[in-house]
N, C-alpha and C positions, 0 to 999 in steps of 0.2 A: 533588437539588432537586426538587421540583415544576412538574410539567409534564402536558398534555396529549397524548397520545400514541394515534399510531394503529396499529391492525397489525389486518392480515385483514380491513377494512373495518370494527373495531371502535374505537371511543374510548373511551381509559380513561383519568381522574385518577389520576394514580402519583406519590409523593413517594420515591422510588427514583432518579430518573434521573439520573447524573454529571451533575457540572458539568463544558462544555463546555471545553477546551484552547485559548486562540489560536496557531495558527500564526505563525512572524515578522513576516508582513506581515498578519495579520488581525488586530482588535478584541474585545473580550470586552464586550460588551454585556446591561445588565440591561435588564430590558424594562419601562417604562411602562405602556403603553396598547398594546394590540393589538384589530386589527379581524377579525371574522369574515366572508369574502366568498363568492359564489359558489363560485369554486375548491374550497376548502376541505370546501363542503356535497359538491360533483360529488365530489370522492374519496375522501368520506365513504360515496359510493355505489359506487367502484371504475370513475371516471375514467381514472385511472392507478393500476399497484402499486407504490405507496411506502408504507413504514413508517419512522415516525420519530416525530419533534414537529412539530403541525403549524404552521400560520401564516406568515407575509410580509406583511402590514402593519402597520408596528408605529411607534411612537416610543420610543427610549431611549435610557441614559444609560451613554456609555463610562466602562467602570470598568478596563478595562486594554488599552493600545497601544504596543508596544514599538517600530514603528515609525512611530508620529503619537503623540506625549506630551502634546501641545498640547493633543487632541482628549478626554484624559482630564476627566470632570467634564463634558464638553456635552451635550446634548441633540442627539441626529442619528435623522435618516431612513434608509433605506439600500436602494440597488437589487438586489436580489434574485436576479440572475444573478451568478454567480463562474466567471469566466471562464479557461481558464488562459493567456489572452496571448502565447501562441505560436504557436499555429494561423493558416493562409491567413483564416479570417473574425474573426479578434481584432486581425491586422496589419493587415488592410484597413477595420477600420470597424466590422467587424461582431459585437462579444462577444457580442451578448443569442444570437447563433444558432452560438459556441463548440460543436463538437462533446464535448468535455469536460467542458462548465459542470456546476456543480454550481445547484440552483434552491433558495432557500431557502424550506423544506416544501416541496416540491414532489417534487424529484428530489436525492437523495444530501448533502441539508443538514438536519440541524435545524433547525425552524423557530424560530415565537416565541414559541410558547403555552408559556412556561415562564419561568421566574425569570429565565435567560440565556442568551445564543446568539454565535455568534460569527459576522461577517462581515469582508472584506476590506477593508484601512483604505480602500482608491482608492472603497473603494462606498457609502462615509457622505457624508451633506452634513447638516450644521452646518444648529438649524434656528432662523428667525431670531427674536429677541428677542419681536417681540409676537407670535407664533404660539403659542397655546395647544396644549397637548396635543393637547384633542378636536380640533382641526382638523389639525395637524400628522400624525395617525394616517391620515390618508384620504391622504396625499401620494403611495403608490404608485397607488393607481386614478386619483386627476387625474394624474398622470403621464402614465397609460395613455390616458387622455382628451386631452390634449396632442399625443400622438403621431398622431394622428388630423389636426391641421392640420399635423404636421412630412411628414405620407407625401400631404396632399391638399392642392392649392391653393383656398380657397375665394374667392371675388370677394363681392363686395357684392350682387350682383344675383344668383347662382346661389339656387337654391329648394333646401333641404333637408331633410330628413327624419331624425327618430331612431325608430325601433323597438324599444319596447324600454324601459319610464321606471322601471325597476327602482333598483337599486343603481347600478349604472355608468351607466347609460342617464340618471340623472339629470345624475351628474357631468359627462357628455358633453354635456348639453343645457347647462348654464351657460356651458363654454368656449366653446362652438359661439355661443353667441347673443352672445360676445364678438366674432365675425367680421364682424358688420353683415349676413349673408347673411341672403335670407327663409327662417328658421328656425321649422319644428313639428314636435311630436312629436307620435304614436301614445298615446293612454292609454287603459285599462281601469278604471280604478279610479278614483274619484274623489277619494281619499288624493294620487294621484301626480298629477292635476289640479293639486289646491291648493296643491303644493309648487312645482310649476314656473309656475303664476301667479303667486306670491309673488316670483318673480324677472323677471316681465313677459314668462315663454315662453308662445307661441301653442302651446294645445296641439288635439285632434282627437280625434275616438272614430275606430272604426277603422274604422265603417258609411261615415264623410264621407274615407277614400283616395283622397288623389288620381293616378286611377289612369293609370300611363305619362307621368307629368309633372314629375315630379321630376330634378334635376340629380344630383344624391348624396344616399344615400340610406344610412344607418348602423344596420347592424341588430347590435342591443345587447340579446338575446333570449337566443342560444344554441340555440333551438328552432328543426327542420323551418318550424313555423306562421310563425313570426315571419320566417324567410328567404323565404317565400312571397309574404309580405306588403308586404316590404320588392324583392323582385321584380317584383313586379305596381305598385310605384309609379315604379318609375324608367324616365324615358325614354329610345329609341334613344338611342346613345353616352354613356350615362350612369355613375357610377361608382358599386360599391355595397363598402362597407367591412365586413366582416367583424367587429365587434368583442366577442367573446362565448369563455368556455368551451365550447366544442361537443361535448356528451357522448359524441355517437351520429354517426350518418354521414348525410347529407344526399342527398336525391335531386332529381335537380333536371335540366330541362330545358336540354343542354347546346347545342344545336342552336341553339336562340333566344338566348341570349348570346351566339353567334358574329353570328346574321344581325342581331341589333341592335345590336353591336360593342360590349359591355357591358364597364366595367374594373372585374376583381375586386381586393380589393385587402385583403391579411392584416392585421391588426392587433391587436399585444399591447403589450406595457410600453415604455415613456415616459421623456423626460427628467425628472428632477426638480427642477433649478435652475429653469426657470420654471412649475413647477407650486406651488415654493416660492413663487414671486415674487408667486403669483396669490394666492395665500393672505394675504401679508405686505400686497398692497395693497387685501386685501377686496375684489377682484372675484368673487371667488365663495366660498360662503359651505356647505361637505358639514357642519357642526352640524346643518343640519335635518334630516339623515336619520337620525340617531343615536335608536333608541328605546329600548337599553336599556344599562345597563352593570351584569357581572358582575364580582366577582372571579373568579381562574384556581379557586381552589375549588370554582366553582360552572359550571366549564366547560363541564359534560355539560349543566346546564339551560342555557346559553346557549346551545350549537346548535341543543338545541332549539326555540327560539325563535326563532333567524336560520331555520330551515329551515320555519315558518309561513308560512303565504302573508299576504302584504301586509308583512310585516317587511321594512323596508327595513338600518340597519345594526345589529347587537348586538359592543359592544366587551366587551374584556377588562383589568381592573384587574390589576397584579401589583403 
């Protein structure tokens, strides 16, 4: 089949690559629509040493499930970690951080950049009726964006902050302004202005920080800069959320996060039943970020184009 594959930090279009096997409890999925993310670009740079197929965001159509039949013919999303459910953090709660998992593209999985992939039937959700493709393909990032109020309580009155109004940093700013809390973000650009005024977020240049004042503050950057940034606005006992690919290693003032009793706080992937739900009842609306759409033929000029500055998302046609 045809697929995107990476090896040595190098991407190549291959019509070589087997088609993938479902194990008993896994799904054999063809891939619709797949999104190119941040991730994807970082280990294009040698974030991490995986070779494989790459991708994880995707919408497709189960074409074989020996143990979900039902599921054959639908249209599903699907969470990204494959877990093996026997370990102390799989029994307790905690699969996404399975010492075994396998990560789709990421770590020890095929990804989706290719005709077909296969994932664990428990890790599809069915996706709903008036959900479109284009919008259905972004449901692992609003996931990721969701998780963000599953790990932070936000109130009405708390002041907050995104850094960060990229790809994800947008996605984060529509869920977030669903909380009622005094929500802005950080922009550069006046692309990522326009976008998030179309949805009625307050946004900011970075000159107007409000500096040591903020309750939570969500740095959605991935960058030293943008950690600094997102530092310097949060006040004593305040919480600052982590939510980015972080290529490199961070230096940072460990002293003053203790004396101002600051809560760090990790954050990656997300529930998707109400990332679905957000979708299904147009409370938020990731179409807008969509600039271009390739086929997988045309893979290698699609990265290159998510990996331009100001590109916000370039999908994949299979």
């Amino acid at each position: 089949m045809q697929a995107l594959w990476l090896e040595d930090q190098k991407l190549s279009y291959r019509t070589d690559v087997p088609t993938p096997q479902p194990g008993p409890d896994e799904a054999l999925i063809r891939t619709r629509l797949a999104g190119i993310c941040s991730t994807d670009l970082e280990l294009l740079r040698g974030y991490y040493p995986y070779a494989g197929v790459l991708g994880h965001e995707f919408v497709g159509e189960v074409v074989e499930a020996a143990a979900a039949p039902h599921l054959v013919g639908e249209r599903v999303v699907g969470e990204i970690n494959a877990s093996c459910g026997n370990c102390d953090h799989c029994r307790t709660g905690r699969p996404t951080h399975c010492g075994r998992r396998t990560v789709l593209g990421i770590s020890g999985r095929d990804g989706v950049f290719a005709e077909t992939f296969t994932l664990p039937v428990e890790n599809l959700h069915p996706v709903p009726e008036g959900v479109e493709d284009h919008a259905a393909v972004f449901t692992e990032p609003l996931a990721a964006a969701v998780e963000i109020l599953e790990q932070v309580h936000l109130r009405p009155t708390d002041r907050v902050l995104v850094v960060g109004a990229g790809r994800l940093g947008q996605l984060i700013s529509q869920v977030l302004s669903l909380s009622g809390a005094d929500l802005r973000v950080v922009v550069r650009h006046d692309r990522q202005r326009k976008l998030l005024t179309q949805r009625g977020i307050v946004t900011i240049p970075e000159k107007d920080l409000p500096v040591g004042s903020m309750d939570v503050v969500i740095d959605a950057t991935g960058a030293p800069g943008g950690f600094k940034v997102a530092r310097e606005a949060l006040r004593p006992r305040g919480r600052l959320v982590l939510k980015s690919t972080y290529a490199g290693k961070l230096d940072f003032d460990a002293s003053a996060l203790v004396v101002d009793e600051i809560t760090l706080v990790g954050s990656r992937c997300g529930p998707f039943p109400p990332a679905l739900r957000l979708l299904e009842k147009s409370l938020v609306d990731p179409t807008l970020l969509i600039d271009d759409t390739f086929p997988l033929l045309e893979g290698l000029r699609a990265f290159e184009k998510a990996g331009q500055g100001g590109v916000f998302k370039v999908l994949l046609s299979v």
